[in-house]
N, C-alpha and C positions, 0 to 999 in steps of 0.2 A: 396254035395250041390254045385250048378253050381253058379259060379260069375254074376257081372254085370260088364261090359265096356261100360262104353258112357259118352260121351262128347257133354257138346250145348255149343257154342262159339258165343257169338257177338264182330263183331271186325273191322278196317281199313285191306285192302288189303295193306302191305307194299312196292309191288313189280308187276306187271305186269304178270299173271300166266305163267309160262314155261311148255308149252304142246308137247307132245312126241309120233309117230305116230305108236303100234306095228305092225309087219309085216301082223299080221292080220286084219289091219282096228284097236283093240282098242285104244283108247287113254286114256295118262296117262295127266293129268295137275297140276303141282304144284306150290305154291305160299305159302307166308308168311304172316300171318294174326295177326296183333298187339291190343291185350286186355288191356283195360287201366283200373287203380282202384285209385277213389280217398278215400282218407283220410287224416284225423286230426292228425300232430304231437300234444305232448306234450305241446307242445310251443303254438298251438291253429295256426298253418302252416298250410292252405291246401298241398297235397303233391300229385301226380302221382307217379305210379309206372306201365310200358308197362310191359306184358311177349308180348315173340314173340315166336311163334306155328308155327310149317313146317303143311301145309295141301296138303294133295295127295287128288285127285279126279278123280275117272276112268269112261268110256264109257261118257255115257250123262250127266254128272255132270263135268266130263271134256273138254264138249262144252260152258258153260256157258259164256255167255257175260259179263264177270268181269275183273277190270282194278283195277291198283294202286289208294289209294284213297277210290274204294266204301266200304260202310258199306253190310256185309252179317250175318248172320245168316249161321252156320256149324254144324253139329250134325252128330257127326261120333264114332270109338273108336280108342283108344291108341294104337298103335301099336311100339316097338323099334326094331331096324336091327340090324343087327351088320356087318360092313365093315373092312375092310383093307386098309389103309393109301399107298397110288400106293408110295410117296416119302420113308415111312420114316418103311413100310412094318407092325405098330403098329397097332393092333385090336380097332376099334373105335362104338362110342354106337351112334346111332341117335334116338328120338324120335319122329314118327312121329302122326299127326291124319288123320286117313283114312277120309273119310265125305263120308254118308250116305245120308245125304239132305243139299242142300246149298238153302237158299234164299237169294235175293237180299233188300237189306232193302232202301238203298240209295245209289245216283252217287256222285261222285265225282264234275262234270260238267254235265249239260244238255248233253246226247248222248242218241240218240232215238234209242232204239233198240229194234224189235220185236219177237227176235228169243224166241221162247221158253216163253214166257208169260211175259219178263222180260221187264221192265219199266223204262224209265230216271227217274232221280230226279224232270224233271219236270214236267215230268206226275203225278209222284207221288204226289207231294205239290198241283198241281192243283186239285187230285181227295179229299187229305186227308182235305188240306187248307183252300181249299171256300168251303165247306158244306153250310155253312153261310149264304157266299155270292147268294150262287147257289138259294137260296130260298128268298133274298131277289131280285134277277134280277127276278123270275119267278114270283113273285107277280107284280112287276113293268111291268112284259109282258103280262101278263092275256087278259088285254085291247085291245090287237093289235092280240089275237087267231080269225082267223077267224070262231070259229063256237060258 
């Protein structure tokens, strides 16, 4: 019977992605992406608790216009390494999440950027925000269509 590995993460970019160019054109990008969960102590305390997730992102998902800050959307799987400590020469574990699809869900700051479909925050709030609005200016225009 074959497994399942996958992973959906919503989460803050904790870091600025570190992109890495292989000799062949691909590119590796990785960044730390902070999941937060709230809950009720005992005591009736709201309480946070972050994990922090290493995410790798290769070829075109490694281009993505993301900064410290934005909210993404990751859906990838688990993947652990296993390395050698260069000081202390001690076998070490890393867990990483490969990502399969990354969307941009929100910015950090307005930065307009159109690479690849991807959207400021304040594109975003204007298209998702004034729906509203949007139909209450078009009835107030109606008057002034020339035909």
């Amino acid at each position: 019977m074959a497994g399942l590995n996958k992973v959906m993460l919503i989460g803050h970019l904790g870091k600025d992605p570190d992109t890495f160019t292989f000799d062949d054109g691909t590119k590796k990008s990785s960044f730390s992406l902070a999941t937060t969960e709230s809950y009720r102590t005992r005591e009736g305390e709201w309480q946070d608790k972050t994990e922090w997730h290493n995410i790798v992102a290769y070829r075109y998902l490694a281009e993505k216009n993301i900064a410290k800050g934005d909210m993404i959307f990751v859906e990838g799987k688990i993947k652990t390494r296993k390395y050698q400590d260069k000081d202390t020469k001690v076998d070490k574990y890393l867990t990483e999440i490969i990502a399969e699809k990354i969307n941009i869900l929100s910015r950090k700051e307005d930065r307009s950027y159109t690479n690849k479909g991807d959207y400021s925050e304040n594109n975003m709030t204007n298209t998702q925000g004034t729906a509203g609005n949007q139909s209450e200016q078009s009835d107030n225009q109606e008057d002034d269509l020339p035909f």
